[in-house]
N, CA, C and O atoms as a MOPAC input file, in Angstrom:
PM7 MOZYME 1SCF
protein

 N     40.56500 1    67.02500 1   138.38800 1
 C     41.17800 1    68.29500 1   138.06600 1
 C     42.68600 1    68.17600 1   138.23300 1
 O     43.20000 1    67.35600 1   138.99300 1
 N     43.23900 1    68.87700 1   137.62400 1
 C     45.17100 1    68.26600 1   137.29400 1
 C     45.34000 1    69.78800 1   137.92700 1
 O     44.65800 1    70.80400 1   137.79600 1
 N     46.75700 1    69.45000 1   138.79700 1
 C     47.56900 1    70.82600 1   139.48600 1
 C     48.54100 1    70.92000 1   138.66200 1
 O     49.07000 1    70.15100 1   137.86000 1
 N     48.74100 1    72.28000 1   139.07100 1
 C     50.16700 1    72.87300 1   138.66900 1
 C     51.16800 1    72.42800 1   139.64800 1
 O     50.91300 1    72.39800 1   140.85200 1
 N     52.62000 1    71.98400 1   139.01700 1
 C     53.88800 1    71.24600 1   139.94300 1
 C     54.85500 1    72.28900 1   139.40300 1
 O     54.99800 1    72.63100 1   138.22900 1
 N     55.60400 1    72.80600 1   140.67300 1
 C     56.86700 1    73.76200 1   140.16700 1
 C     57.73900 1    72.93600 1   141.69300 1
 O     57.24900 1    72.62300 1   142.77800 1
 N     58.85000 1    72.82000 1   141.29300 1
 C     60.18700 1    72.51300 1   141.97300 1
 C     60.97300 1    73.41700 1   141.76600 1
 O     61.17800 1    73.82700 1   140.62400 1
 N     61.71700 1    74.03000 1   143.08300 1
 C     62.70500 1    74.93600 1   142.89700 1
 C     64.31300 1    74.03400 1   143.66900 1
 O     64.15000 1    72.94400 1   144.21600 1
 N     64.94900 1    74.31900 1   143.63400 1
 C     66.49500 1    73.91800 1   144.10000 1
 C     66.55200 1    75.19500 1   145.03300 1
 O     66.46700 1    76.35800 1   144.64000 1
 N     66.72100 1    74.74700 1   146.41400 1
 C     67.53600 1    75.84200 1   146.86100 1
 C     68.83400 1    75.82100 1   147.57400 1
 O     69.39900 1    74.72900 1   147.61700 1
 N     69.37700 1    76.78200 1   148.11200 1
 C     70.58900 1    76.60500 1   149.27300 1
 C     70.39600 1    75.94400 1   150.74300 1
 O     71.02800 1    75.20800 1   151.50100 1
 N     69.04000 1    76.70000 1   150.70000 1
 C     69.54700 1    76.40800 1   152.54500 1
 C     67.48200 1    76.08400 1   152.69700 1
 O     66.49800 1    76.81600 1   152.80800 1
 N     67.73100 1    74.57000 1   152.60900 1
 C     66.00900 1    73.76400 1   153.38300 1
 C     65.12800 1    74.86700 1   154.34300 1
 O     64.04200 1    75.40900 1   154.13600 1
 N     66.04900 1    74.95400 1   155.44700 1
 C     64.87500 1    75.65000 1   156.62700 1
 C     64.57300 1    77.29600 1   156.14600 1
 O     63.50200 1    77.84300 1   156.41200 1
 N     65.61300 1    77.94100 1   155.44900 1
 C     65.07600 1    79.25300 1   155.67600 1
 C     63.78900 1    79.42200 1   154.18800 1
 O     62.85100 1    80.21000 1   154.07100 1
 N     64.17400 1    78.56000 1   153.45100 1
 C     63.13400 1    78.26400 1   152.37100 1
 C     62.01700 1    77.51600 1   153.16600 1
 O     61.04600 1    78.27400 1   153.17400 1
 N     61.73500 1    76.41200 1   153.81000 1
 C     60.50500 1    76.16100 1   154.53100 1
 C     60.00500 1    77.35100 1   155.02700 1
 O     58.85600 1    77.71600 1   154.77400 1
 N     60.82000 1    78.02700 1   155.75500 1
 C     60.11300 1    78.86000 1   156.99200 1
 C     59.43000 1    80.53200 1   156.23100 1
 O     58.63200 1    81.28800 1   156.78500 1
 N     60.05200 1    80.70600 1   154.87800 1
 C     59.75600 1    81.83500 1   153.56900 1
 C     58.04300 1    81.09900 1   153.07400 1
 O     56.95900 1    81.64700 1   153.27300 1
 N     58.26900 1    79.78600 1   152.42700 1
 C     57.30700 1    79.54100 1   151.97400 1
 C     56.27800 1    79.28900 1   152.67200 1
 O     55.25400 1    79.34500 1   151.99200 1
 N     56.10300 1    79.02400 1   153.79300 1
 C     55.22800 1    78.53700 1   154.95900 1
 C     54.70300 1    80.06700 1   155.31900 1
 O     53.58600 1    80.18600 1   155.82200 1
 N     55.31500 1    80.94400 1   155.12400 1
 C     54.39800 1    82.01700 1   155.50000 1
 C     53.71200 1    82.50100 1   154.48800 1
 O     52.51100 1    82.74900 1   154.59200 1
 N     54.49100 1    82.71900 1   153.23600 1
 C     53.75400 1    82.98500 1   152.19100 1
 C     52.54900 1    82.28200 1   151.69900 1
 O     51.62600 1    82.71300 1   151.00700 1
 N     52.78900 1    80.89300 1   152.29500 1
 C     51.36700 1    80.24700 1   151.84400 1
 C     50.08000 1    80.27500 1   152.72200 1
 O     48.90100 1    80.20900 1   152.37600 1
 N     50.71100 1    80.40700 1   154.10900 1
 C     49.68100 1    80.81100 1   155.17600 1
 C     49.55400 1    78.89600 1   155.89300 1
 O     48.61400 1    78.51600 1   156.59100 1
 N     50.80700 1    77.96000 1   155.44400 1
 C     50.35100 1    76.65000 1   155.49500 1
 C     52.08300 1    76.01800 1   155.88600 1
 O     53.17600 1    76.53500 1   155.65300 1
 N     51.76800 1    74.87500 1   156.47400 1
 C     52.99200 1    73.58300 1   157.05600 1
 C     52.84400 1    73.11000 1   155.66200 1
 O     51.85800 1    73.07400 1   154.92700 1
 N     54.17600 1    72.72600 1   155.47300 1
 C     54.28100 1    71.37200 1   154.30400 1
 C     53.38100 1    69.88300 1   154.34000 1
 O     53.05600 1    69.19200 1   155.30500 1
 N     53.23300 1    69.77600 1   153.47200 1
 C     52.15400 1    68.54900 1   153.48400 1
 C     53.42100 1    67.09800 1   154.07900 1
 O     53.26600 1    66.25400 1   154.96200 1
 N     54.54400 1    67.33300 1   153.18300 1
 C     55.55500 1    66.51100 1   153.06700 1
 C     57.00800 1    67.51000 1   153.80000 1
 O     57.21900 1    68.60700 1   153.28100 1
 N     57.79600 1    67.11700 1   154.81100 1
 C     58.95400 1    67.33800 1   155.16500 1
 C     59.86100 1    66.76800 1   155.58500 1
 O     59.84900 1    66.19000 1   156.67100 1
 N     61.23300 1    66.83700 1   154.48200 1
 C     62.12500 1    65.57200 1   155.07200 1
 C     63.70600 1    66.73900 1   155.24600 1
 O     63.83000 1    67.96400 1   155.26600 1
 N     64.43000 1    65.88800 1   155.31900 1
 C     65.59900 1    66.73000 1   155.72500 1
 C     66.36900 1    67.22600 1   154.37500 1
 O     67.57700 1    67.34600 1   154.57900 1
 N     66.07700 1    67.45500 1   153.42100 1
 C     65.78200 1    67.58700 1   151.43100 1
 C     64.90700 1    67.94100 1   150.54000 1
 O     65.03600 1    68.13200 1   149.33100 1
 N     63.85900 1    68.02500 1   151.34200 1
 C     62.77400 1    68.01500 1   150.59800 1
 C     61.70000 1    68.93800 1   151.06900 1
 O     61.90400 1    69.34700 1   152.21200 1
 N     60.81200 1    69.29700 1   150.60500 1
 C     59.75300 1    69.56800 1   151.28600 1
 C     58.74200 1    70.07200 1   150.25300 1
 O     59.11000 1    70.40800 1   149.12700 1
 N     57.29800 1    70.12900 1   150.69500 1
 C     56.07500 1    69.95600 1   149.44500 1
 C     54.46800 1    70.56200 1   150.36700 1
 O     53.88000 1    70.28100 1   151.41100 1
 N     54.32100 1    71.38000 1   149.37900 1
 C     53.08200 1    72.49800 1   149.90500 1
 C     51.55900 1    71.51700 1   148.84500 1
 O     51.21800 1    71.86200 1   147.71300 1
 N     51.11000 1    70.67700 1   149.40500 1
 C     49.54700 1    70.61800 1   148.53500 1
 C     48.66600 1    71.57400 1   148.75400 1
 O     47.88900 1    71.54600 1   149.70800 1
 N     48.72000 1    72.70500 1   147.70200 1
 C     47.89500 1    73.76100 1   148.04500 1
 C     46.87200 1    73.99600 1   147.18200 1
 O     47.08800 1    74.08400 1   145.97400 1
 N     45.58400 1    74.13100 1   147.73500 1
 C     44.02500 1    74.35200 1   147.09800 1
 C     43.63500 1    75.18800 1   146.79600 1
 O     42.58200 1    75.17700 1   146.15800 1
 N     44.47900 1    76.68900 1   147.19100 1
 C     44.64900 1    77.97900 1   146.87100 1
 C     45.74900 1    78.66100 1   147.08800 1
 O     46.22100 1    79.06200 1   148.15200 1
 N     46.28000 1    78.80800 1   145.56900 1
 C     46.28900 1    78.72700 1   144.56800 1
 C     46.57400 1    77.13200 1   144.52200 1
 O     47.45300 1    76.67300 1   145.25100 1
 N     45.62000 1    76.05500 1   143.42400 1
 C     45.67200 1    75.04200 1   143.33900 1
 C     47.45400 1    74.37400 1   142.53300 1
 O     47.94700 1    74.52600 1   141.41500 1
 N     47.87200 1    73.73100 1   143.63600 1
 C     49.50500 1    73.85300 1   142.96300 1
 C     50.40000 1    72.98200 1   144.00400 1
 O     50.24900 1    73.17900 1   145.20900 1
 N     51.32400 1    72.02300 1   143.53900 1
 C     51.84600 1    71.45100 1   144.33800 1
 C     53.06700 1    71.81300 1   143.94300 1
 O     53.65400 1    71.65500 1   142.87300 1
 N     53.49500 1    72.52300 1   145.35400 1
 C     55.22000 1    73.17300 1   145.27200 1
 C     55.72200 1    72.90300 1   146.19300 1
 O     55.34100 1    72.96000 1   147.36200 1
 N     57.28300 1    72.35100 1   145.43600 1
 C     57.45500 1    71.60400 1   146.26000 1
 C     59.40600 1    72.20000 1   146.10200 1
 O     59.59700 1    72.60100 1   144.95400 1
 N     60.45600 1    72.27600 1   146.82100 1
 C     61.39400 1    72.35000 1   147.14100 1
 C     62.93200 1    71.28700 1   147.63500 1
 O     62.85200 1    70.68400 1   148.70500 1
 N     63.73400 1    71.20200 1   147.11300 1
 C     64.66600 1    70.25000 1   147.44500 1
 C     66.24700 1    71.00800 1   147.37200 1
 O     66.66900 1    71.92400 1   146.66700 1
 N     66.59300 1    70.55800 1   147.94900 1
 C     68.38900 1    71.08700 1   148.87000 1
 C     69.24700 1    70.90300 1   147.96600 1
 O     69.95400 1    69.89600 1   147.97700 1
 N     69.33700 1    71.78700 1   147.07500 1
 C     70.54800 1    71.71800 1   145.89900 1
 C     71.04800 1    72.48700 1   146.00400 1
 O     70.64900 1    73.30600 1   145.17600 1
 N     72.07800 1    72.99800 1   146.77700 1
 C     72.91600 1    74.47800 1   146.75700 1
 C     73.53500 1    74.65300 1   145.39000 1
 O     73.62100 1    75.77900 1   144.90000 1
 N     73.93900 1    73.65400 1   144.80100 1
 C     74.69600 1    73.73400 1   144.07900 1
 C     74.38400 1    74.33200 1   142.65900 1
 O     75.31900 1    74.84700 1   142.04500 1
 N     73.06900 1    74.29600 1   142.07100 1
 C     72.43900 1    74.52300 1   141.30800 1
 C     70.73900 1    75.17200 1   141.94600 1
 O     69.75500 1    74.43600 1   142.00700 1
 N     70.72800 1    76.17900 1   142.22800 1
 C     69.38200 1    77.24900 1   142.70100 1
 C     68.27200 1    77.45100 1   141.87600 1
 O     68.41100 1    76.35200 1   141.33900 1
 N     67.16700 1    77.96700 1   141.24400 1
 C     66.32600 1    78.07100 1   140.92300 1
 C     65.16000 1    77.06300 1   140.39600 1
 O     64.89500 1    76.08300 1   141.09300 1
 N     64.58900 1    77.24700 1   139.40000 1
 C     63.77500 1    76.05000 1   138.59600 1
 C     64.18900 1    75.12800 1   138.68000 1
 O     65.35300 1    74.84500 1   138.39800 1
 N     63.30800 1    74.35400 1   139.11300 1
 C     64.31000 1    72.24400 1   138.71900 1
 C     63.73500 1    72.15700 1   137.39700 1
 O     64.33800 1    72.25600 1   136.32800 1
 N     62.12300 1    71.89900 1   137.64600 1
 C     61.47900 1    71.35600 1   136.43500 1
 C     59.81800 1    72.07600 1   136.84400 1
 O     59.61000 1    72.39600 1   138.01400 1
 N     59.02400 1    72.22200 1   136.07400 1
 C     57.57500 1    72.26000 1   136.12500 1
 C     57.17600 1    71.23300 1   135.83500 1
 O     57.92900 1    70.32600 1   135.48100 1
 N     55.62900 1    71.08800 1   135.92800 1
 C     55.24200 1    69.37600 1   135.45900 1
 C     53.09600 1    70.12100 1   136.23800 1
 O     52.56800 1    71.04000 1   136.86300 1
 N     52.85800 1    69.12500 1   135.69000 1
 C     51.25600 1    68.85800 1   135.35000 1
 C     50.97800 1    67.16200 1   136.33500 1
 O     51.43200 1    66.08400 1   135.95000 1
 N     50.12900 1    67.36300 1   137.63100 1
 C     49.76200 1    66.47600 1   137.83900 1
 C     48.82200 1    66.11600 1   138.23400 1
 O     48.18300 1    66.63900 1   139.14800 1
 N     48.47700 1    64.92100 1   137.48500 1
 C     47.06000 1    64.24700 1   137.28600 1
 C     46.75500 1    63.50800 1   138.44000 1
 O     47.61200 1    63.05000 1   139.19600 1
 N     45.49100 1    63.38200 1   138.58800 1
 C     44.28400 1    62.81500 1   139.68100 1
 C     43.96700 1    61.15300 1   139.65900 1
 O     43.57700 1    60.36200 1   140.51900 1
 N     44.34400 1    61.02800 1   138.19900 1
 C     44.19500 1    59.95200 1   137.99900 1
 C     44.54400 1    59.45400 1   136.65400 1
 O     44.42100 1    60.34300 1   135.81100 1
 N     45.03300 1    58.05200 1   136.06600 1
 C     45.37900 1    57.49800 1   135.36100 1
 C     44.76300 1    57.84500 1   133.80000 1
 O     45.30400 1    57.63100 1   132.71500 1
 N     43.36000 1    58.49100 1   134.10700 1
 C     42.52800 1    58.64700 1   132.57700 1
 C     43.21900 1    60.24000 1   132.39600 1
 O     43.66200 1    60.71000 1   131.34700 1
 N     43.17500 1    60.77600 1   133.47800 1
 C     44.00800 1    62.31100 1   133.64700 1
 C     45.26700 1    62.14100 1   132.94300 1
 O     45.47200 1    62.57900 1   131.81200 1
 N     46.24000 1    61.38900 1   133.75300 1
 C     47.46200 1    60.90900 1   132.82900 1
 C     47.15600 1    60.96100 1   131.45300 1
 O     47.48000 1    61.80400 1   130.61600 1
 N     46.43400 1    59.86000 1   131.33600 1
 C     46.54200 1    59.87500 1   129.68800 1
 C     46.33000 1    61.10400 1   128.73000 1
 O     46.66900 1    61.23200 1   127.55400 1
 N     45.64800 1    62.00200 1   129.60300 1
 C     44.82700 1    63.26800 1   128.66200 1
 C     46.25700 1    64.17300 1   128.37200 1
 O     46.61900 1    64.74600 1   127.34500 1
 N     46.85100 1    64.06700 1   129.58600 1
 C     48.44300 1    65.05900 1   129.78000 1
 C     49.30900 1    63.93800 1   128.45600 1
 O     49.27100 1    64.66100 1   127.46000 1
 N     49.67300 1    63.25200 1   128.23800 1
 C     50.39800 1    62.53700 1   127.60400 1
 C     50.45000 1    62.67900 1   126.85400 1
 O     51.50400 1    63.09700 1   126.37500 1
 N     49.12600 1    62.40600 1   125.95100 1
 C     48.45800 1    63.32700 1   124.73600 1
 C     48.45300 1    65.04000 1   124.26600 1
 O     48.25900 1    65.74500 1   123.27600 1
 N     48.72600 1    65.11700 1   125.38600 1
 C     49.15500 1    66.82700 1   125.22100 1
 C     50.85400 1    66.79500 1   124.60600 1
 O     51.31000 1    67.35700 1   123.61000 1
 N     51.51300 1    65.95300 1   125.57500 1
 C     52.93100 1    66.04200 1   125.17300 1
 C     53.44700 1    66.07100 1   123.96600 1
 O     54.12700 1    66.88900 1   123.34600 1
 N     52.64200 1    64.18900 1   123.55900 1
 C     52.43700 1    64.11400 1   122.24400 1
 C     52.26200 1    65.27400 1   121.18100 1
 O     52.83500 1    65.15500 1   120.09800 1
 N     51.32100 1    66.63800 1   121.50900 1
 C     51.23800 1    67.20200 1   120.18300 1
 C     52.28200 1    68.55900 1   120.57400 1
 O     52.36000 1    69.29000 1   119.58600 1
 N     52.98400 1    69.00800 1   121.58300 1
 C     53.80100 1    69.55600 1   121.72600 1
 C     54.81200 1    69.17800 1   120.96200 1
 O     55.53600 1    70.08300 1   120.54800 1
 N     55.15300 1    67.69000 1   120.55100 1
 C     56.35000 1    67.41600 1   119.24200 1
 C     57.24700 1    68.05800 1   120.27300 1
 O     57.37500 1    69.21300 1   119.86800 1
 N     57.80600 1    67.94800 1   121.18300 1
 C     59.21000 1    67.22600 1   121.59600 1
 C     59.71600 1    65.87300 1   121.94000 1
 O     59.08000 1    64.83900 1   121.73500 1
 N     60.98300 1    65.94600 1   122.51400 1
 C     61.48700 1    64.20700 1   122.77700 1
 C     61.14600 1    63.91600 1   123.87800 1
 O     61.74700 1    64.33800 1   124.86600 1
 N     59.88900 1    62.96700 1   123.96100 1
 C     60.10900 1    62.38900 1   125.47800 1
 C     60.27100 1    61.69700 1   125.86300 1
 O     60.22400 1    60.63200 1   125.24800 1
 N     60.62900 1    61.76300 1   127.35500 1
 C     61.35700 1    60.63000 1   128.07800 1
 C     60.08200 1    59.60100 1   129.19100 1
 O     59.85600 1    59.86600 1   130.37200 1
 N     59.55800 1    58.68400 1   128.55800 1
 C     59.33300 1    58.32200 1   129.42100 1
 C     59.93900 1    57.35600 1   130.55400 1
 O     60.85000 1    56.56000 1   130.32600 1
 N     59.41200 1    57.49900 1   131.61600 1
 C     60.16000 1    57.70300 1   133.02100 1
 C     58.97000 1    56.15100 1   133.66600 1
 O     59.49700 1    55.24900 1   134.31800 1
 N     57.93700 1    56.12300 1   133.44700 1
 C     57.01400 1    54.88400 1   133.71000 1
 C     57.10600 1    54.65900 1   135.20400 1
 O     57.75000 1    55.59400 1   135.68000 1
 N     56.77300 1    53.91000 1   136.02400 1
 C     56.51100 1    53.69300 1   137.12200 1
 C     58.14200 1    53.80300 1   138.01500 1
 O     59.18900 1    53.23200 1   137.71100 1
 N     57.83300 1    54.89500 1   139.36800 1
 C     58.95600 1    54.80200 1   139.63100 1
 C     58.82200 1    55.69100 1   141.21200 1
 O     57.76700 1    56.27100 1   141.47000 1
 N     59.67600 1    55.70900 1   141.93000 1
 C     59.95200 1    56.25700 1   143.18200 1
 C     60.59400 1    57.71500 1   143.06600 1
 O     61.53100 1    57.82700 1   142.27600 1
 N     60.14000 1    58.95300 1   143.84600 1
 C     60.87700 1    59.74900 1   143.17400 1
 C     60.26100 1    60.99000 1   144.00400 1
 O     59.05700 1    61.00000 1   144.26000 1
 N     61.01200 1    61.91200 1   144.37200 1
 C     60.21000 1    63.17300 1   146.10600 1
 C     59.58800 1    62.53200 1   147.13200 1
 O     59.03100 1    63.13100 1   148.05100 1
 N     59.66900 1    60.98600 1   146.99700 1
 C     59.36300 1    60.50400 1   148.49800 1
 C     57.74000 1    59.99700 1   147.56800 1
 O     56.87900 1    60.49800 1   148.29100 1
 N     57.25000 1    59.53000 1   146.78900 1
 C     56.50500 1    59.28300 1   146.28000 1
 C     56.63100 1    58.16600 1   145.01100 1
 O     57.55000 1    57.81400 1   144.27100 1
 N     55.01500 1    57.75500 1   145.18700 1
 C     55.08900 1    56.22200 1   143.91000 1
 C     54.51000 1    57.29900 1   142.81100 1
 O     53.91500 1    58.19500 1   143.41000 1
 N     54.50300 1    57.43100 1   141.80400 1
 C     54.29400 1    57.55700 1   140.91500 1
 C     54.45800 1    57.03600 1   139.37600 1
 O     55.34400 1    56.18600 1   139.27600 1
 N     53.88800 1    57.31600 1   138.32600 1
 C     54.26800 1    57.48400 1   137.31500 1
 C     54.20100 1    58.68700 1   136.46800 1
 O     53.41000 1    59.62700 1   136.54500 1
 N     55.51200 1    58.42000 1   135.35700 1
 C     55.82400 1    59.93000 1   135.12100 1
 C     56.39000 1    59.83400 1   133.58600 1
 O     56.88200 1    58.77100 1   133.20900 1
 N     56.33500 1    60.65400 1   132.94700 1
 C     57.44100 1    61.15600 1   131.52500 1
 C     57.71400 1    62.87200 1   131.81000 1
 O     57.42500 1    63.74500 1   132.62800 1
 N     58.39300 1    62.70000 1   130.67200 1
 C     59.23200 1    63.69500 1   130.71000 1
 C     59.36100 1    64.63800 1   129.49400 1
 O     59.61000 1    64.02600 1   128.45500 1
 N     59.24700 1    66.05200 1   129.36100 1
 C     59.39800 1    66.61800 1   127.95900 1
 C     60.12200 1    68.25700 1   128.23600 1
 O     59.79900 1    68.89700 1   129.23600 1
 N     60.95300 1    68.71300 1   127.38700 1
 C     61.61700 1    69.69600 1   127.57800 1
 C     60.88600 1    71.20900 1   126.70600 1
 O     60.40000 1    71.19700 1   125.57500 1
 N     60.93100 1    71.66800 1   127.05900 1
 C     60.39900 1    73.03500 1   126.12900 1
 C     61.40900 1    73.38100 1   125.42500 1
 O     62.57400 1    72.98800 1   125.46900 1
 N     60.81200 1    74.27800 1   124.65100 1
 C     61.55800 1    75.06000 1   123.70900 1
 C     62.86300 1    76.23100 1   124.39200 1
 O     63.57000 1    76.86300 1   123.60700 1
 N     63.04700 1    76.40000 1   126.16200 1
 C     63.59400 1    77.43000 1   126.30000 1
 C     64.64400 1    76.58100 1   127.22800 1
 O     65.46800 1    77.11600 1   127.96900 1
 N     64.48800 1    75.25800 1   127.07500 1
 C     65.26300 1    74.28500 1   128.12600 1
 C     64.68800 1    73.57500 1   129.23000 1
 O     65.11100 1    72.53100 1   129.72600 1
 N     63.41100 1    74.42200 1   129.65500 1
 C     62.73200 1    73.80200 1   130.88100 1
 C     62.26700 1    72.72000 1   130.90000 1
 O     61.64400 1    72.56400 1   129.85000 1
 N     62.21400 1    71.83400 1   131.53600 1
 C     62.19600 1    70.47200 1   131.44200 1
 C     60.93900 1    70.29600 1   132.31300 1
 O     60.88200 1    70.71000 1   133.47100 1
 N     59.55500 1    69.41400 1   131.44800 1
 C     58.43300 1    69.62800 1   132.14200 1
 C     58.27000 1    68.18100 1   132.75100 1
 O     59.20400 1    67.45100 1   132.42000 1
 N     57.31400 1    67.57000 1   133.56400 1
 C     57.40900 1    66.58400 1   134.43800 1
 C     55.31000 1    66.29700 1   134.13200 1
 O     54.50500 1    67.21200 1   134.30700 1
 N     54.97000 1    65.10300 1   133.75500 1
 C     53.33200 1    64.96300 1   133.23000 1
 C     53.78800 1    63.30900 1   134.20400 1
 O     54.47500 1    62.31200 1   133.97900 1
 N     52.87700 1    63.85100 1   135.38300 1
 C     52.58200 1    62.84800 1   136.21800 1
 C     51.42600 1    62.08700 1   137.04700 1
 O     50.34300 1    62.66400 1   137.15100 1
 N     51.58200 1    60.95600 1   137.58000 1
 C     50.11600 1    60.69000 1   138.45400 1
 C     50.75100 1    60.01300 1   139.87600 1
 O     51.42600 1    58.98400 1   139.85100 1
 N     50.47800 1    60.63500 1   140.91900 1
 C     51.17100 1    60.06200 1   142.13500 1
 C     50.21400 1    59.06800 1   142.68500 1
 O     49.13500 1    59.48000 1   143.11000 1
 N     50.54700 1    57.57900 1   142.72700 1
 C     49.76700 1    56.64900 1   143.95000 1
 C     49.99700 1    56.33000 1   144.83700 1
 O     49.27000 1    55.48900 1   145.36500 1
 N     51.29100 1    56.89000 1   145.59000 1
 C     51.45500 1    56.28000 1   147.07700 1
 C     52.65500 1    57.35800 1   147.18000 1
 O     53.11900 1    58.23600 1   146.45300 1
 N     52.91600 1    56.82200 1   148.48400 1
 C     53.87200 1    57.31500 1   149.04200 1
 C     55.50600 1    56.22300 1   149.27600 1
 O     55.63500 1    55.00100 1   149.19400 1
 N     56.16600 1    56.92000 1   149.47100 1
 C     57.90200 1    56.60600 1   149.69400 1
 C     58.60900 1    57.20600 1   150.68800 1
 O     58.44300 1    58.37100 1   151.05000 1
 N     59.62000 1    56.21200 1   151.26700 1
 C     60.19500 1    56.29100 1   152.45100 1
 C     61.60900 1    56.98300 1   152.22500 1
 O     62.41600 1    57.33100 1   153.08700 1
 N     61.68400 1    57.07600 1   151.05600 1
 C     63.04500 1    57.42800 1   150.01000 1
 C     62.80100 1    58.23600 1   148.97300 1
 O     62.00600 1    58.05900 1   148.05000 1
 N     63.68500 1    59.33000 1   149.21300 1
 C     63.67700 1    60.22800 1   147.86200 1
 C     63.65700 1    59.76800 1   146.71000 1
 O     62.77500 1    60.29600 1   146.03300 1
 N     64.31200 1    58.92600 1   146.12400 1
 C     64.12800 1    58.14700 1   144.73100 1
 C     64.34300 1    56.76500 1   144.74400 1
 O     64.09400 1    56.37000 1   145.88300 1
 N     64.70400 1    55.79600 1   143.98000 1
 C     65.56300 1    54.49200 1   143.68900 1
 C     66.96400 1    54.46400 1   143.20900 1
 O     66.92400 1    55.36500 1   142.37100 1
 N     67.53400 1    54.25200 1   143.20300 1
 C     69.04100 1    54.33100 1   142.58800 1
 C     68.84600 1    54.02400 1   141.03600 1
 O     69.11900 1    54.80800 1   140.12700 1
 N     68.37500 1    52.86400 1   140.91400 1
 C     67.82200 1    52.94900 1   138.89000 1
 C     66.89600 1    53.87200 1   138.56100 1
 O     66.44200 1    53.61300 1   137.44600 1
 N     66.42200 1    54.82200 1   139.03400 1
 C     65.63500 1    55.71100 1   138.14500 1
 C     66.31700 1    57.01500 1   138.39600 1
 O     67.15500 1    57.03900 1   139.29700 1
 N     66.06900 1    58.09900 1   137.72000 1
 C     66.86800 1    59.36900 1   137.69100 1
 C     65.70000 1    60.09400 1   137.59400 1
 O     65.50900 1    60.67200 1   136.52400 1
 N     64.70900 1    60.21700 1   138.64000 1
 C     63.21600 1    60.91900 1   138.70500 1
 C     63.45700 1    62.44000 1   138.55800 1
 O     62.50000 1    62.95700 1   137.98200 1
 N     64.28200 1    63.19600 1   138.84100 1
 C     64.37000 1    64.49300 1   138.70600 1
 C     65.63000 1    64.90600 1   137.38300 1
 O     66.82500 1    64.62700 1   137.47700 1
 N     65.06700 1    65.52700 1   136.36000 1
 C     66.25900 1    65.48500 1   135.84600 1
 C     68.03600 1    66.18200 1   136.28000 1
 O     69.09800 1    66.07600 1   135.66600 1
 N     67.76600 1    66.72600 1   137.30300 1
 C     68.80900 1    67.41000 1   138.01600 1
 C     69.25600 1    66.17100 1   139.30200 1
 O     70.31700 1    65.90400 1   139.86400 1
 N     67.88600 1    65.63800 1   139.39700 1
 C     68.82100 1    64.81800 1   140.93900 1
 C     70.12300 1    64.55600 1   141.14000 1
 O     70.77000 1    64.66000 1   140.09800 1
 N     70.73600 1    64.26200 1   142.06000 1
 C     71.63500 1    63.43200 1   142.49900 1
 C     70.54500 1    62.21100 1   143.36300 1
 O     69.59700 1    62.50000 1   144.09300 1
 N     70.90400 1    61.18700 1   143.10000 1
 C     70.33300 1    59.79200 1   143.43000 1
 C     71.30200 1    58.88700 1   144.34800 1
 O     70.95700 1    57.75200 1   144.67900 1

């Protein structure tokens, strides 16, 4: 079964942890001093947050898959959406291994069709640009 992924940018890490943590009734699965990420089973949805004062709201939405045959089914979706995408292919990126592409909507939002296999000690890699807003 594939979750829903929303990233927001905010100002200030803790008072956004300590907002969303009640609203969800839950601790972050993931918390770093940038970051932070709710795996939640109700409502099924991985939201997740990162320290951008500089730029606030939406980062990106994105669709993520369970597994590699999942991937492919999302990909194929992109495909008939007929926009440009970016694929992004194996890479480090929210403290996670994944693989990923990339496709923009029609209103600017920039969607994220992924499959996470591990974990990372580091927000991204310096050669990949995993968020399209990051700083890396």
């Amino acid at each position: 079964m594939k979750r829903f992924h929303v990233n927001l940018s905010v100002k200030n890490l803790q008072e956004s942890t300590a907002f969303y943590t009640a609203l969800f009734g839950a601790a972050p699965t993931v918390l770093k001093p940038d970051y932070a990420k709710w795996m939640l089973e109700d409502p099924r949805i991985n939201f997740a947050i990162s320290h951008r004062p500089e730029s606030v709201g939406i980062e990106h939405l994105g669709i993520q898959a369970e597994s590699k045959d999942e991937l492919s089914e999302v990909y194929a979706r992109l495909k008939e959406a007929k926009g440009a995408i970016r694929e992004e292919g194996k890479c480090t990126c929210c403290y996670a291994r994944s693989e990923k592409s990339w496709i923009t909507d029609p209103q600017g939002v920039d969607w994220e069709a992924f499959y996470t296999f591990g974990e990372s000690t580091v927000y991204g890699e310096p050669t990949t640009k995993c968020c399209p807003e990051a700083a890396i």
